[in-house]
Each structure stands twice: as structure tokens, then as C-alpha cells.
N, C-alpha and C positions, 0 to 999 in steps of 0.2 A: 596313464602317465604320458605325459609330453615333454620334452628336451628344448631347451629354450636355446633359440636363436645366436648364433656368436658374430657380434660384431666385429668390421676388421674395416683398416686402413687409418689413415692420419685424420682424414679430415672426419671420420666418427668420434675419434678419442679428443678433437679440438672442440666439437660439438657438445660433446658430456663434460666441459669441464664446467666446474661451479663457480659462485661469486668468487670464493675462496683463491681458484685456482687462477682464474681469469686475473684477478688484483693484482696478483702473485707476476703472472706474464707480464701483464702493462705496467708495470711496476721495475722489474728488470731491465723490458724494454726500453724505458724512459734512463735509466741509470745506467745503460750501455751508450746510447747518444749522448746524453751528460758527460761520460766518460771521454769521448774519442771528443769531444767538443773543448771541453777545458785540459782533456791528456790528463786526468789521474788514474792512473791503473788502477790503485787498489778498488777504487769505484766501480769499475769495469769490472773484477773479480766477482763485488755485488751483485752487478746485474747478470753476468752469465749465471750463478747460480740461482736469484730469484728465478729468470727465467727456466733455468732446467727443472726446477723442482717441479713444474706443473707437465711438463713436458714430460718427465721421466716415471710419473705417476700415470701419467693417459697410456704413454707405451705399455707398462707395467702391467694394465687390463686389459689391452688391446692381449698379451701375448698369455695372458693367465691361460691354465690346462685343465684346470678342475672345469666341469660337465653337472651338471643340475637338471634334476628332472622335477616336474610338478604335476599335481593331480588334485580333484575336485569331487567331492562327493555332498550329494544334498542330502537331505533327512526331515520333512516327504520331499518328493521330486512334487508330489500336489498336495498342496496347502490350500484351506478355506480362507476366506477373504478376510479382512481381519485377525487371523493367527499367524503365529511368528515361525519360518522355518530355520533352521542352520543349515548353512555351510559350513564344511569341513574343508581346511585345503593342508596337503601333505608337498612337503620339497623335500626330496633326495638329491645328497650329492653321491654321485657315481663315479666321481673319481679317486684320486689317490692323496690327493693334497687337499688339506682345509682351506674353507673360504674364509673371506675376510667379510667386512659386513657388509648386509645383503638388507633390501627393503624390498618387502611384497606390498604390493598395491592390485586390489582386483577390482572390474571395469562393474558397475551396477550402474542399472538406472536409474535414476534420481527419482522413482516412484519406490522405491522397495527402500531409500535410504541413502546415507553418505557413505563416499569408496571408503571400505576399508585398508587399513594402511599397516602393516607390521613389521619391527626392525628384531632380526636374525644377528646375533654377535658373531655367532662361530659353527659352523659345523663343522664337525670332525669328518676325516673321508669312510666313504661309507655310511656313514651316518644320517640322519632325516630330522627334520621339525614337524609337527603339527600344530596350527592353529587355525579354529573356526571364526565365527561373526554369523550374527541373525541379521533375516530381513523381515520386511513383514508390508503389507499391503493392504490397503481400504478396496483399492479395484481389483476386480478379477480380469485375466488376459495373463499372457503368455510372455514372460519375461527372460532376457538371455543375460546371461552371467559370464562374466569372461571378454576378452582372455585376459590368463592373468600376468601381471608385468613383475620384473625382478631389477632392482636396479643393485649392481654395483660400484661399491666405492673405494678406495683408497685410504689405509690408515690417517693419512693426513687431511683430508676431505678435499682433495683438490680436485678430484674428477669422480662422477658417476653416469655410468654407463649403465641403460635399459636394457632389457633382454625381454620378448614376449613369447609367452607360448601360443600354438597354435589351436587348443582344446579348446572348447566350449560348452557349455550348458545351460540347460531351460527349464526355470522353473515356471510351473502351472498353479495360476491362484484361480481357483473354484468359488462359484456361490457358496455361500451357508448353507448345508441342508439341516433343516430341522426334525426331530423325529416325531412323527404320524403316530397319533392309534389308527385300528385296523376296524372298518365300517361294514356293515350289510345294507346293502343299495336297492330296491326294488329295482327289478325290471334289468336286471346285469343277466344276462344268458349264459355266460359261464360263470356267474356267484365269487367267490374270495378266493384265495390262491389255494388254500388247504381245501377246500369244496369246488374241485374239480369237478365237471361236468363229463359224463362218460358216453361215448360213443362207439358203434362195433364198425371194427375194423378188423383186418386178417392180419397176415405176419408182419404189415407195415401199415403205415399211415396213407399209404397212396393205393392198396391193392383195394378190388373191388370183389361183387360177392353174389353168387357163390364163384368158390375156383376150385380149380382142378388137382388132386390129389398128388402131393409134394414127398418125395421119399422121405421119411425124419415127421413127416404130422403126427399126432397123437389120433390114433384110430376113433376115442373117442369121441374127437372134433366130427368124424364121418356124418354128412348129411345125407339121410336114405332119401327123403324124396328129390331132393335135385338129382341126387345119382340114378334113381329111376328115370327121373326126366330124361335127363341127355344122355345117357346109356353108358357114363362113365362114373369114378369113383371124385366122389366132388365131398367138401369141407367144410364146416362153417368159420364164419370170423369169428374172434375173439376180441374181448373189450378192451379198449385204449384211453387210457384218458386225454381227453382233449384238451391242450394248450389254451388258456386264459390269458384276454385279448386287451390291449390297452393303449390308447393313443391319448399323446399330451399335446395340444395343439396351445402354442404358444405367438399371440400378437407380438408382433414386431415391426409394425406401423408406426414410424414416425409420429406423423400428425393425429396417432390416436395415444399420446404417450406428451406429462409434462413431466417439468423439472428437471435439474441436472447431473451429474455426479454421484453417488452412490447413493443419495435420496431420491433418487429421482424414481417416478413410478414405472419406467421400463427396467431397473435394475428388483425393483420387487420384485416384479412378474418374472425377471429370471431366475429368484431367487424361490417364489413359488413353485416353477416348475422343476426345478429340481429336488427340490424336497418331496413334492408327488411324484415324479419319476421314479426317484430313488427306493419310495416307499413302494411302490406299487411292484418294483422290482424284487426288493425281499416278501413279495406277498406271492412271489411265484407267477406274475403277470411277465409276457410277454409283450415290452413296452417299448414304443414308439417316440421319439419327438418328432412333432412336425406343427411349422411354421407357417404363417400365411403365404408365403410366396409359394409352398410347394413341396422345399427341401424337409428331406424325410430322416433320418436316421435310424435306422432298425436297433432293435435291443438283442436280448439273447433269442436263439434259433435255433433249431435243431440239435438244442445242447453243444454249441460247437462255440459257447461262450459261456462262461461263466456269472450269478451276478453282481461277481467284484468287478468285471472284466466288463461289463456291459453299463453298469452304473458308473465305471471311471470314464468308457466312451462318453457316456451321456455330458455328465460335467465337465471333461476336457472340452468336448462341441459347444456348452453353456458359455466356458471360459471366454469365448474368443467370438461368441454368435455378438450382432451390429444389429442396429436399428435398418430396417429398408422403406425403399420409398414408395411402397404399396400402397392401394386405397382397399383391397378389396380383400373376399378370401375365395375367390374364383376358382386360384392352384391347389388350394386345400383342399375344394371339394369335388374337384378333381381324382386329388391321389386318394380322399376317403369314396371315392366311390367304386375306385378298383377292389378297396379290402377295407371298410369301414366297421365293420364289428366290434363286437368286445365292447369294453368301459371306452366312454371319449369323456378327456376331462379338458377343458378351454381355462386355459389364462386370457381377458380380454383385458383393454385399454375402451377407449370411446367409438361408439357404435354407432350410425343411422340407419334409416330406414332399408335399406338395400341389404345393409349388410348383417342386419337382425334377420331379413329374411333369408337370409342363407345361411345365417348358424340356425333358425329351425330345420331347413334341408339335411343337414349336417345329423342333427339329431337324430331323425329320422333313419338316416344309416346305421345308428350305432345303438347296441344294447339298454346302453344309462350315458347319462352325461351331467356333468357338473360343471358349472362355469364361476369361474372369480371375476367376476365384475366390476374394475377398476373405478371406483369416483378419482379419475386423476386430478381434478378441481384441489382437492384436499394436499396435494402434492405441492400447487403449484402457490399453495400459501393460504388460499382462497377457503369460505365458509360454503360448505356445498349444498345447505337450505338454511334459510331464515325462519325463524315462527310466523311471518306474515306474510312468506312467500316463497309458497312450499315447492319443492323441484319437481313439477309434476312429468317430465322429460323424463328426469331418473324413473321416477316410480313406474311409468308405461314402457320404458325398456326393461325392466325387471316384469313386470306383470305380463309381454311378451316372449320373454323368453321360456318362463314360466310355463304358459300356455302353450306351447311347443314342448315341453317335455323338460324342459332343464332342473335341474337344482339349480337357481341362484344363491349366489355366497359374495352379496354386495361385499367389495372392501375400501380400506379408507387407507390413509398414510399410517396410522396408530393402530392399525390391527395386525394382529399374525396371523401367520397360516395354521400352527395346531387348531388356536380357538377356532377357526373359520373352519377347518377340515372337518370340525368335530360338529358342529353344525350339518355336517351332509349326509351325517348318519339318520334315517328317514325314520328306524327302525324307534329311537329317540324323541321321535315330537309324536305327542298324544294324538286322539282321533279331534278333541275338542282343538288343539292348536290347527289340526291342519283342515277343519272346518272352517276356522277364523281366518286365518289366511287366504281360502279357495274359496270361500263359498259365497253365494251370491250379494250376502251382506258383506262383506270385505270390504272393509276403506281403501281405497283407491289412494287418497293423499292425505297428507298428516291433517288431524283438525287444528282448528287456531286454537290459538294459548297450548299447543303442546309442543313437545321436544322435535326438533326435524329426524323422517325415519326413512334411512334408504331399504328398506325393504326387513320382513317381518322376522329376520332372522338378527336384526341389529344390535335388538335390546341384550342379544343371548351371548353375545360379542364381547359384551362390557363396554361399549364405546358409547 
């Protein structure tokens, strides 16, 4: 709750007065000169009174006693892009005497919609209104709400006076996350979130082994031959399961990114990476974003987050992450090289030679890896192969990264991420498909007279 502002002095109450009131004064004023000019009193009677009414009305609110409190509540406070949130907003009068009418007007950005605007006839003292209003967003980004304004008026509409409070709020519009089925990857070191990988450890994740006998062990943990060895009573470790590793490395290159506004193919790839984030997080993965520039985000940790708590970080960070003016993934592999394990999944945009070689590097650190490899041609309105003149650029960046270890999962403007996600289940393409695709007869580029193929996962795409 917040207590709205009281205006005070003359020249506020001369400030609030309306068409109405204003008419009102230059109106008397003009018929008090009239008066003393030709000397007719009664005339003169007119104008003082024209004039006082607007006068006596601004005083009137100027000295009102009744106190008004206001308050704001969202419902989500984070909204997906495209869904409608409400606001709620509550006025209490807290004082003793009823008000007269009141207009609430609250401050929105012209992205979520038009200010809403509500007329209050009476509240009784003590008493309260509620009324809400939706908004709703195509962008995702971080929107402030507020503050909200109250204007009072005068039974006779001659004066109204604003009143603002001081509160505010922010609402958070999030990518879409789509929901994922759940895949088996060859070559993931820690496997899916339910098929934890187990390794021995003593009564923590950092102690080593053997050690030294702890009053409270279970005797049966006692190791005889270390304890022969060093002439003391020593223990074995017991098993732990080990945390399942996940990095979503998200392009954010400008100039590897077309089109604008929420078609644009850098608003996909946000929208990509939160939907695998999110997924990989209810799959019990300990997950990462990180960016080409460097910047990292950690997920949940030492249980000291939860993963409602750790998937709202992810997408509030989504909400508000910018294009940068990088060329390269230098900082990436960088921070993958301190701690690069686990699943690495890459959201890309467009790629050359450099920096194809260093998403192989990349790979190389990390367990598995899947890449979405943006045709952003398709974005930018553009036909991304001809039957007569096949993109052979596309196809040797996919047969490269390939060859490096990647799942590619070409996309286009018209494809989704389930379809494409379900694609990277390896577990799913026969021995005959991934003979066709790998093996040394494998077309390289589409033949003439057939459909243009960004790579052998296309057809399976529906596109």
C-alpha cells in the first residue's frame, strides 16, 4: 500500500482547474470589468459569483481530509510472450469522510497496451474499490507498471486535482518455453537425469579416500587393509551420485542473426534456448546458459536452488539478454574449458570457417552435443536453396560439424523445436539411416530435379 501525495497552495488548485472551471473564471472576470465599466451592479453580482464558483471548488480540494491509499498486485509477476497477465489494483480510503469522484489512471507502456483509466463514484470511509485490467506482450523484456495516478474532482467539475503514488512494479514477459520429450544421447557421460551416473565418494562430495576413522562411522564401512597400512583405523567411501552436467551456449551475434522483431531468427534462438534449458532442468540436469561473449549463468547447485527457482533465473536472464557485437566464440571456450563436461547443447546463427573450428574444439570438451543451426536466409524472407543451385556452403557446415562430433538439427523460420528436439534422439534413427547419412556414399548436396535439403534430418522435420 502507498498513500498518495496531497497537493497544497493556490497556484496547484488554479493548475487543476478544468475547461469547465477555467470558462467559469474568464467568464466572471470579463463580467466584473463589464460591470465597473458601464456601473451595473447587478452585473457585477454575476461576475463575483461566476468567478467564485471555480475558485471555491479548487479551495475545497485543496483543504479535503479524506487520505487514500493504493496498491498493486500482478498475476504472474512472469508471463510468457504472447499471454495476457492482470493487474489487480486496490484504493482504500482511510479516512473518516467519503470521497467524491476519483479517476484512477495507471502509467503502462505502450507495448503491453492503452493506460487504463477507471471512474470511482464514492467510497464510503473506510471502505475500498477493486479493479483490474490485462496486459499482454508479443516482446519479451522487463516492463514497469506504475505509478499509479488519482485525480480528484469537484461535484461540479470545475477542478481536478492529480494525486500520484509512489509504488511501482515490474512485470517480466518470458520466451515461450515449449515442452520437450525426454531423449538418450550416445556418448552423454552422465546419461538423463533419472540415470544418474554413480561415483564413490565418503561423507561428502569433496572428501577423499581412504580417511581416517570419524566417531559416528558405521564400523562396517572399516577398511582392513588401509588400516594395516598406515597403523590407523581408516574407512571406506560410500557411493554418491553424481550431478548431471548441461551447458546451453546460446549465439548472440549480431551479424550472425537476420530479421526483426519477434520473427526474427535471434528471438527463435531465445526462444529455443529456453525451452531446452527449462527441459533439461526438470530432467534433473544441472544447467548452465552461456553466451558467446563469456557471460555464464549457473542453474541449480548444491541444492541451494530449486528447479522452479533456477528455471525462473534462466528465463528472467532470457527476458532481458541483447544481441552483442561479437564475431567470435573465443570467451566461450574460454569458460567451457575451466568446466566443460556434461551435455553441451549450442543454439547457433551463421558460422565461418574460424568459428566452425572452434565449435569442434567446444565439442571435444563436452560429453554430447547438439547444435540448432539457424538457416537465418529463411528469416530474412529469402529461399535458402534453389533446385538448380544447391547451397552447398549450408551442407559443408553441417557435414562439418558433424564430423566433429555434433548432432546437427538444421532449422528454418517454419520449424519448431519439439519436432527438431525429437530428431536428436540418436537412439531413433536406424542403423540403415545413419549409414545413409555417414557413410562414404552420402550425397554431399541435393541432386538436380530434387527438393533443396539442409541436411538429412529435414525431411523428418515436415518442412
Amino acid at each position: 500500500m502507498a498513500k498518495a501525495d496531497k497537493p497544497s497552495g493556490l497556484r496547484t488548485g488554479l493548475q487543476g482547474l478544468t475547461t469547465r472551471g477555467r470558462s467559469f473564471l474568464a467568464a466572471g472576470i470579463t463580467a466584473v470589468v463589464c460591470a465597473y465599466v458601464f456601473g451595473q451592479d447587478t452585473l457585477l453580482q454575476v461576475g463575483v459569483l461566476l468567478a467564485a464558483l471555480p475558485l471555491c471548488a479548487a479551495t475545497l480540494l485543496l483543504r479535503t481530509r479524506y487520505r487514500v491509499a493504493g496498491g498493486r498486485r500482478l498475476t504472474p509477476h512472469r508471463t510468457p510472450a504472447g499471454q495476457e497477465a492482470r493487474v489487480h489494483l486496490r484504493l482504500d480510503n482511510v479516512s473518516r469522510v467519503p470521497t467524491g469522484l476519483l479517476l484512477l489512471e495507471d502509467q503502462v507502456p505502450y507495448v503491453l497496451g492503452p493506460r487504463p483509466r477507471f471512474v470511482l463514484d464514492r467510497v464510503e470511509p473506510r471502505g475500498f474499490r477493486e479493479v483490474s485490467y490485462r496486459v499482454r506482450s508479443d516482446l519479451r523484456g522487463r516492463y514497469p507498471l506504475g505509478p499509479l495516478q488519482l485525480r480528484v474532482a469537484d461535484p461540479f467539475g470545475m477542478c481536478e486535482l492529480t494525486r500520484s503514488f509512489a509504488a511501482c512494479d515490474t512485470l517480466t514477459v518470458v520466451p515461450q518455453v515449449q515442452p520437450l520429450t525426454s531423449l538418450r544421447l550416445t556418448g552423454e557421460w552422465a546419461g538423463r537425469g533419472e540415470r544418474n551416473t554413480r561415483t564413490l565418494a565418503l561423507a561428502g562430495d569433496d572428501d577423499v579416500i581412504p580417511r581416517a576413522y570419524r566417531q559416528g562411522d558405521d564400523l562396517r564401512r572399516v577398511h582392513w587393509k588401509s588400516t594395516a597400512r598406515y597403523g590407523e583405523l581408516m574407512v571406506r567411501r560410500e557411493e554418491q551420485p553424481l550431478k548431471a552436467r548441461a551447458t546451453v551456449l546460446l549465439d548472440t551475434r549480431e551479424l550472425a542473426h537476420r530479421g526483426t522483431g519477434p520473427a526474427s531468427s535471434f528471438e527463435w534462438a531465445v526462444g529455443c534456448a529456453a525451452s531446452v534449458g527449462v527441459h533439461l532442468m526438470e530432467l534433473g540436469y544441472q544447467t548452465r546458459l552461456l553466451t558467446d561473449t563469456g557471460w555464464s549463468v549457473p542453474g541449480t547447485g548444491n541444492g541451494a536452488a530449486t528447479v522452479g527457482e533456477s528455471a525462473g533465473l534462466l528465463l528472467d536472464t532470457l527476458a532481458v539478454i541483447e544481441q552483442s557485437d561479437g564475431s567470435g566464440f573465443q570467451r566461450a571456450e574460454e569458460v567451457l574449458r575451466a568446466g566443460g563436461e556434461g551435455l553441451l547443447v549450442a543454439v547457433l546463427g551463421e558460422l565461418d570457417e574460424d568459428q566452425l573450428a572452434r565449435l569442434g574444439r567446444l565439442r571435444r570438451r563436452a560429453g554430447a552435443g547438439i547444435a540448432f543451426l539457424l538457416s537465418t536466409a529463411t528469416w530474412a524472407g529469402l529461399r535458402p536453396v534453389l533446385p538448380d543451385a544447391p547451397d552447398d556452403q549450408a551442407t559443408r557446415r553441417i557435414d562439418l560439424l558433424r564430423d566433429a562430433g555434433w548432432i546437427v538439427l538444421p532449422a528454418g523460420s517454419n520449424d519448431s523445436v519439439p519436432d527438431l528436439w525429437r530428431l536428436a534422439d540418436r537412439s531413433a534413427q536406424g542403423p540403415s539411416r545413419r549409414r545413409a547419412d555417414h557413410g562414404p556414399d552420402a550425397p554431399k548436396t541435393p541432386q538436380p530435379g530434387r527438393a533443396p535439403q539442409w541436411g538429412p534430418y529435414r525431411d523428418e522435420a515436415g518442412s
